[in-house]
C-alpha positions in Angstrom: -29.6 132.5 -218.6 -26.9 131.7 -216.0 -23.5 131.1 -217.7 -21.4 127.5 -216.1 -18.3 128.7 -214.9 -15.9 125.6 -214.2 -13.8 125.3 -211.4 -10.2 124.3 -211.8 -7.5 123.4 -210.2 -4.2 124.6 -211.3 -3.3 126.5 -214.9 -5.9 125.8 -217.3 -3.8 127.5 -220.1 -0.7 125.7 -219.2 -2.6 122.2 -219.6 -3.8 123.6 -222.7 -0.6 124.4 -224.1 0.6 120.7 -222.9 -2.5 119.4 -224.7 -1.5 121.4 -228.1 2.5 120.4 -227.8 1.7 116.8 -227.2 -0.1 116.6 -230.5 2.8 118.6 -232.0 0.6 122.2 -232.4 0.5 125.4 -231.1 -2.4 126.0 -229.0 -3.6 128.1 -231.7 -3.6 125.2 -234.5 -5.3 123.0 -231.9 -8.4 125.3 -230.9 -8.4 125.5 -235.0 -8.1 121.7 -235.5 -10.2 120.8 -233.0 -13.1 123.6 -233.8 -13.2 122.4 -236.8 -13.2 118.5 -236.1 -15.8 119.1 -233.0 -17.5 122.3 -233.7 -20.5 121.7 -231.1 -17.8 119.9 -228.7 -14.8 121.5 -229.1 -13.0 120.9 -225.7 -14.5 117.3 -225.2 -10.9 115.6 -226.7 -9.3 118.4 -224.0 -11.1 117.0 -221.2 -10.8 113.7 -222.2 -6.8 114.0 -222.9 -6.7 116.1 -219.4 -8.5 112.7 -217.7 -6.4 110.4 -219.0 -3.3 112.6 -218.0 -4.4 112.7 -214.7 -5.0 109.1 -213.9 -1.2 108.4 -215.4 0.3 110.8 -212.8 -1.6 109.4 -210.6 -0.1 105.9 -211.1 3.1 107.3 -211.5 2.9 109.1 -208.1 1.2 106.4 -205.8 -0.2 107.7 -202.7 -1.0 111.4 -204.5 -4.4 112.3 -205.6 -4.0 115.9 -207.0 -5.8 117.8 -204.4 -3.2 119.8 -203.0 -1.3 123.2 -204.5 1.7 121.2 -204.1 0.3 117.9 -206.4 -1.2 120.1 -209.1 2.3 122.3 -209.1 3.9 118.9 -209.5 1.6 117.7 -212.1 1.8 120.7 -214.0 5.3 120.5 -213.9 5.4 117.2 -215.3 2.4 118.0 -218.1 5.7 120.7 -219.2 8.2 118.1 -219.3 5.9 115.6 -221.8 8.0 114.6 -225.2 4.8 115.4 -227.9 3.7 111.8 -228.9 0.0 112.1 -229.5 -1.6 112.0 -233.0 -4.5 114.4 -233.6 -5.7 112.1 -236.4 -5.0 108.6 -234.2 -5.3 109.7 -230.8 -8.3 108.2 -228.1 -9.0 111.9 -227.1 -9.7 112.5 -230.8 -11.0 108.9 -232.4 -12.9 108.4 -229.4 -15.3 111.4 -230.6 -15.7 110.7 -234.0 -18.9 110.0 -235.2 -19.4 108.6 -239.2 -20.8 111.1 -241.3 
């Protein structure tokens, strides 16, 4: 079976290290947390957070569309300079996903 290889654009570790200090964890902690919140999706609250920070620098940076080195340097850049503010527990990338039990 053919194994999906995604392409990205710009430092996938770096965006998830953004991901981990926003919700006040180390990456580690977050692969944990979220592994064992989302075992069969674990990088859907990523993605979702990574969409939603996209679109805000977006807004923040009219005109820019994050398809050149230079935008996802920038973007990266300011992924690195976020103050942590997201709640694992009360978060859309993470409530968004929940499903009752």
């Amino acid at each position: 079976m053919p194994r999906f290889r995604m392409r990205s654009n710009g430092d996938f570790r770096g965006r998830f290290e953004a991901y981990a200090r926003d919700h006040g964890m180390t990456p580690e902690q977050m692969r944990s947390h979220d592994r064992a919140c989302f075992p069969d999706t674990m990088l859907t609250p990523f993605f979702h957070w990574l969409s939603g920070k996209k679109l805000e620098w977006i807004r923040l940076n009219p005109g820019r569309k994050l398809e050149s080195g230079k935008d996802h340097a920038d973007f990266e850049r300011w992924l690195g300079q976020l103050e942590p503010k997201a709640d694992s527990l009360t978060c859309e990338c993470h409530i968004r996903f929940v499903l009752p039990r």
